[in-house]
C-alpha positions as CSV (number, residue, x, y, z in Angstrom):
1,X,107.6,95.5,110.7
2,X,105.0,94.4,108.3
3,X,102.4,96.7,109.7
4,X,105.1,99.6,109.8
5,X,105.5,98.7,105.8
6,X,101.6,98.8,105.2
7,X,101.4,102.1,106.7
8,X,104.7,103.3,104.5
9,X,102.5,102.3,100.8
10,X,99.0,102.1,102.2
11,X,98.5,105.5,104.6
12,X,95.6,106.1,102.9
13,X,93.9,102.7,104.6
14,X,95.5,103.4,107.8
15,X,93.3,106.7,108.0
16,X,89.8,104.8,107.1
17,X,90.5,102.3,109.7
18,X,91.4,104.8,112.1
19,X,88.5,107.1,111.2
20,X,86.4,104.8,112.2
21,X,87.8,103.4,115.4
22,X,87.7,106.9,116.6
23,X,84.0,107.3,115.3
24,X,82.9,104.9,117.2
25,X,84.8,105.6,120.0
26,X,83.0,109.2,120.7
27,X,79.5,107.1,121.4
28,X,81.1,105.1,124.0
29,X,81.8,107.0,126.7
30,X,82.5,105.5,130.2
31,X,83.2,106.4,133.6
32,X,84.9,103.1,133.6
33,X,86.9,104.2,130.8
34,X,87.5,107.5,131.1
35,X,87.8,108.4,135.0
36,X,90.6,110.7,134.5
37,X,88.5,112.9,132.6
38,X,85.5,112.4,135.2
39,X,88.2,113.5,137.8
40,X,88.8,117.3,136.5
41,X,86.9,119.7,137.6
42,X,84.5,121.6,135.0
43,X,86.4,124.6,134.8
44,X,89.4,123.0,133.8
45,X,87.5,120.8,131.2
46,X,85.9,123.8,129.4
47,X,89.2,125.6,129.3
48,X,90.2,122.4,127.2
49,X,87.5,122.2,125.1
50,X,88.0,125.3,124.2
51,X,91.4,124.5,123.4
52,X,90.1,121.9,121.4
53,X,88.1,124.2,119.4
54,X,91.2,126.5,118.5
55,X,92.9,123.7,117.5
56,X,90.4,122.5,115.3
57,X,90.4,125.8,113.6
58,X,94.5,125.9,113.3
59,X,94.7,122.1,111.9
60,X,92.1,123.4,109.1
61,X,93.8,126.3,108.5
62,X,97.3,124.5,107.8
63,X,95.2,121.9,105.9
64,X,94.4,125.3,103.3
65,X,97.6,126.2,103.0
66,X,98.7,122.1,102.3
67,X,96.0,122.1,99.5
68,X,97.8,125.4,97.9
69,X,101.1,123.9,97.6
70,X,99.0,120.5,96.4
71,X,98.0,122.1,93.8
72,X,101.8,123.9,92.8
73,X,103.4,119.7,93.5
74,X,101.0,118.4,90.6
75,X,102.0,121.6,88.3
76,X,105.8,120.3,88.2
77,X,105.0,116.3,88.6
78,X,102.7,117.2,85.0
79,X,105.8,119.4,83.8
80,X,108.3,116.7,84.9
81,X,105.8,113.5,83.6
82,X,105.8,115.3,80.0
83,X,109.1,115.6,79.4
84,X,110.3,112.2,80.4
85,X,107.6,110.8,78.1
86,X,108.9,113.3,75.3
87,X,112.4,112.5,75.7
88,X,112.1,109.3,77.1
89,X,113.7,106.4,74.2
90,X,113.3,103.1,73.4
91,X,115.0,101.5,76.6
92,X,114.8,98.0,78.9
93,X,114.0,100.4,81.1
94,X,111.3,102.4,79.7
95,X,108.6,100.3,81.3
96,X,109.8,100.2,84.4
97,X,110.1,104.1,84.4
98,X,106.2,104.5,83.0
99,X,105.4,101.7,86.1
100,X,107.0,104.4,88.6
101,X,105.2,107.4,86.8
102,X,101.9,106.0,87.2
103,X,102.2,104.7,90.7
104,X,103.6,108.5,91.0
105,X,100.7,109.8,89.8
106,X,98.3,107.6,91.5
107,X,100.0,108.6,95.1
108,X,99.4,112.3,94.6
109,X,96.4,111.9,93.4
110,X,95.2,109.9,96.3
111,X,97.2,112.9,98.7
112,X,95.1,115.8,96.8
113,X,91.2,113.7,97.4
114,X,92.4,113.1,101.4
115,X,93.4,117.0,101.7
116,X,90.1,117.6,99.9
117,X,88.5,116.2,103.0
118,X,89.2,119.3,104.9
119,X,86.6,120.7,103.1
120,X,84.4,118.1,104.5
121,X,82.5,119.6,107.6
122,X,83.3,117.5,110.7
123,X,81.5,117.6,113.8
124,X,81.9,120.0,116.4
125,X,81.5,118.9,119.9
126,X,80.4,121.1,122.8
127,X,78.2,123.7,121.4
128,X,74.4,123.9,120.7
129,X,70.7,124.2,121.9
130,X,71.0,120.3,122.6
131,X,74.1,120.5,124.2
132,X,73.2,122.9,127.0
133,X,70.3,121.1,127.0
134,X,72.1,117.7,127.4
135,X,74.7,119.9,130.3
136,X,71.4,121.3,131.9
137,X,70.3,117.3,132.5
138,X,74.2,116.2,133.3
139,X,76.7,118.7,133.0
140,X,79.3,116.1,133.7
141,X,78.6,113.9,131.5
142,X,77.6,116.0,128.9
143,X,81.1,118.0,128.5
144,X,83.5,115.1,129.2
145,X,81.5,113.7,126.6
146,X,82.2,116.5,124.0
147,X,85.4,116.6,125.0
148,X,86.2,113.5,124.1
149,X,84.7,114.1,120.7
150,X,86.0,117.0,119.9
151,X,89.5,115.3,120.6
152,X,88.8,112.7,118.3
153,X,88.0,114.8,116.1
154,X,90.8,116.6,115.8
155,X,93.2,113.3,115.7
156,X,91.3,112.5,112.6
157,X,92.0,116.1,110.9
158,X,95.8,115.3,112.3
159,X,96.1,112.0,111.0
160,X,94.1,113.1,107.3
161,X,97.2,115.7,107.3
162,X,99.6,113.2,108.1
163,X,98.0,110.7,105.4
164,X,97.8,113.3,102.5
165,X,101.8,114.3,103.3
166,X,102.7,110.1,103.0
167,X,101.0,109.9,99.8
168,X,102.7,113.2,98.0
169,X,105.9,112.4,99.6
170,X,105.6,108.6,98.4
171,X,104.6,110.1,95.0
172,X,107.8,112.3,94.7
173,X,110.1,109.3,96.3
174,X,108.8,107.8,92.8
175,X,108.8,110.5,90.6
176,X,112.6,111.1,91.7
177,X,113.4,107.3,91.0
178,X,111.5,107.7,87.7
179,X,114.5,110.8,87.0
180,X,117.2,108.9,88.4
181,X,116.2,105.8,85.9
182,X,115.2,108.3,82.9
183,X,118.8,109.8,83.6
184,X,120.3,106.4,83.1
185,X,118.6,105.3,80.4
186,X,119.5,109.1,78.5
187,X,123.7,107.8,79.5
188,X,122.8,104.8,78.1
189,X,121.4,105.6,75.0
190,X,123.9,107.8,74.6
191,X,127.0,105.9,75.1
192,X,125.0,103.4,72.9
193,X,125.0,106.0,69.9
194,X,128.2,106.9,70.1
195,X,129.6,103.5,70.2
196,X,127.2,102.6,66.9
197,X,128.5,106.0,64.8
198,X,131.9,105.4,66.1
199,X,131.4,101.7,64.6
200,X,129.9,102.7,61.8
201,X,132.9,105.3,60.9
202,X,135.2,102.7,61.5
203,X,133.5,100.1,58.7
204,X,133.1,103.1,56.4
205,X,136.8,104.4,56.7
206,X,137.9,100.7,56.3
207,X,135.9,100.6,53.0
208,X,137.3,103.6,51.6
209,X,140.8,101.7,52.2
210,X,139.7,99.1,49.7
């Protein structure tokens, strides 16, 4: 429960922590650990790894198209953040509604550096002058080994997607309480003004009695 709730505000630590693990991961390769891969034949294994390679190429191509409609989510959240703080009045729950803004702003913000990472180059696994070399030595070895790595590295593209949706969608869960909240306060104020003029016509009709 608790970790499930980390995951919920923090996504952005979850993928550091799993970056890593699976960093590390690719430089310890086993046939301990990894018999079933050991077990395929090489035929089948550089069929996947060239799967692994098309995937690689489709994850970073949907990450392109995620940073384009980044960029159109912080055109309205800067529309939407300027007109509550134009039309926003002196409330109780003005603070509140500038605490959610920020927090707002801070998730997207955060969502729009980890899509950025796609730009990052990440390691490709399974080609080179060193690889064949390395295949020549133990061809096993050598392609279970990239393989492996080039899964990894596509969970880490995966989860990077998954991370930079948590942080926009967290960051509009906020901005839409921050409308909800700026809607009330606008009924409020409102109902407040009325019931002050509609006081203030009843004092001044009661003087023009006297």
């Amino acid at each position: 429960m608790i970790s499930s709730i980390i995951e919920l505000l923090f996504p952005f630590y979850v993928l550091w922590k799993f970056k890593r693990n699976k960093k590390l991961s690719i430089d310890k390769v086993s046939f301990e650990k990894h018999s079933y891969y050991f077990e395929l034949n090489n035929e089948i294994i550089a069929t996947r790894l060239k799967e692994e390679h098309d995937r690689a190429q489709k994850i970073d191509e949907k990450t392109s198209k995620f940073i384009f409609g980044l960029s159109i989510c912080f055109t309205a959240f800067g529309v939407s953040a300027t007109i509550i703080a134009k039309l926003l009045p002196t409330h109780v729950l003005k603070p509140l509604i500038i605490f959610f803004l920020s927090f707002s702003s801070s998730y997207m913000l955060i969502g729009g550096i980890v899509s950025l990472g796609a730009f990052q180059l990440m390691a490709k696994f399974g080609y080179g002058t060193v690889f064949e070399y390395q295949k020549y030595k133990n061809e096993k070895f050598s392609m279970v080994h990239a393989l492996i790595g080039q899964e990894n590295t596509n969970l880490i593209r995966q989860v990077r997607n998954e991370v930079a949706y948590l942080c926009i969608r967290n960051g509009f869960v906020l901005l839409l309480i921050s409308f909800i909240l700026f809607s009330l306060t606008i009924i409020h104020s409102s109902h407040r003004d009325y019931l002050k003029n509609l006081n203030q016509n009843k004092i001044i009709s009661t003087q023009k009695k006297h």
